[in-house]
ZATIPA-628870 format. One record per residue (C-alpha): residue in three letters; x, y, z. Coordinates in steps of 0.5 Angstrom, whole numbers, plus 500, padded with zeros to 3 digits. Each point is the difference from the previous one (the first is absolute). Example, Ala and Ser with C-alpha at 12.3 -4.5 7.8 and 13.67 -1.06 7.14 Angstrom:
# residues 2
ALA525491516
SER502507498
This chain:
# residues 89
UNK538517495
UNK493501502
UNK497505495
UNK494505505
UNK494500496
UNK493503503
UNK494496503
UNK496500493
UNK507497496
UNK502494506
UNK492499497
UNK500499494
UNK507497500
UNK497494506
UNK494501495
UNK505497494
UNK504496503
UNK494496503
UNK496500494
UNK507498495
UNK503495505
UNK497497505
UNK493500499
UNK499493497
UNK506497506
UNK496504506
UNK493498498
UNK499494502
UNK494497505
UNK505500505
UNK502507500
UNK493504498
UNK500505505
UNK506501503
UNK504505500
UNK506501494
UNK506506502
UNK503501494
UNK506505500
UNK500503495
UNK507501498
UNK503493500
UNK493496499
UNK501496506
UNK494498504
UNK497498507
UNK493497501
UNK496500507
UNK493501503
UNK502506500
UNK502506498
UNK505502506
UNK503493500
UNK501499492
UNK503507501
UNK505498505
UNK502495497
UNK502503494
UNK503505504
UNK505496504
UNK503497493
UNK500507497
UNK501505505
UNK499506495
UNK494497496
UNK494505498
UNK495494500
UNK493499497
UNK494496503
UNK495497497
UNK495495502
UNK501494495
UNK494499496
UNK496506502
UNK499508498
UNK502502506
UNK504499507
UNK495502505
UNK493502497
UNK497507506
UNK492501498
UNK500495494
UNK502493498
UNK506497498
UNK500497493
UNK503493497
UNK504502494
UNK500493496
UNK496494502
């Protein structure tokens, strides 16, 4: 069973298990840039170019996932005004 959290609680669960658990498997040369949804109660994920793609995929293996999304090596998925900024080099 799917526990329902908030928008704030998806974040900062997606937030954790990127950080605790794939992180170091997803930022490779290859993948900078890209897209990771996570879901956040299986730990499952997609990456794409972006985020509708990542988000799609996820969801047709599980149709009930409250995702996250991240652009992998960077501090935010789209930058409106302002710039994006690599987390790690």
């Amino acid at each position: 069973m799917t526990t329902q959290r908030n928008g704030e609680e998806i974040g900062q669960c997606g937030q954790e298990i990127y950080e605790s658990r794939l992180r170091t498997l997803l930022e490779t040369e290859e993948n900078i840039g890209k897209i990771v949804s996570i879901g956040v109660d299986s730990g499952d994920y997609e990456i794409a170019d972006d985020l509708l793609a990542a988000g799609r995929r996820l969801q047709q293996r599980r149709s009930d996932a409250q995702m996250y999304g991240k652009r992998i090596g960077y501090n935010a998925v789209y930058a409106v005004g302002g710039s994006l900024l690599r987390t790690a080099q």
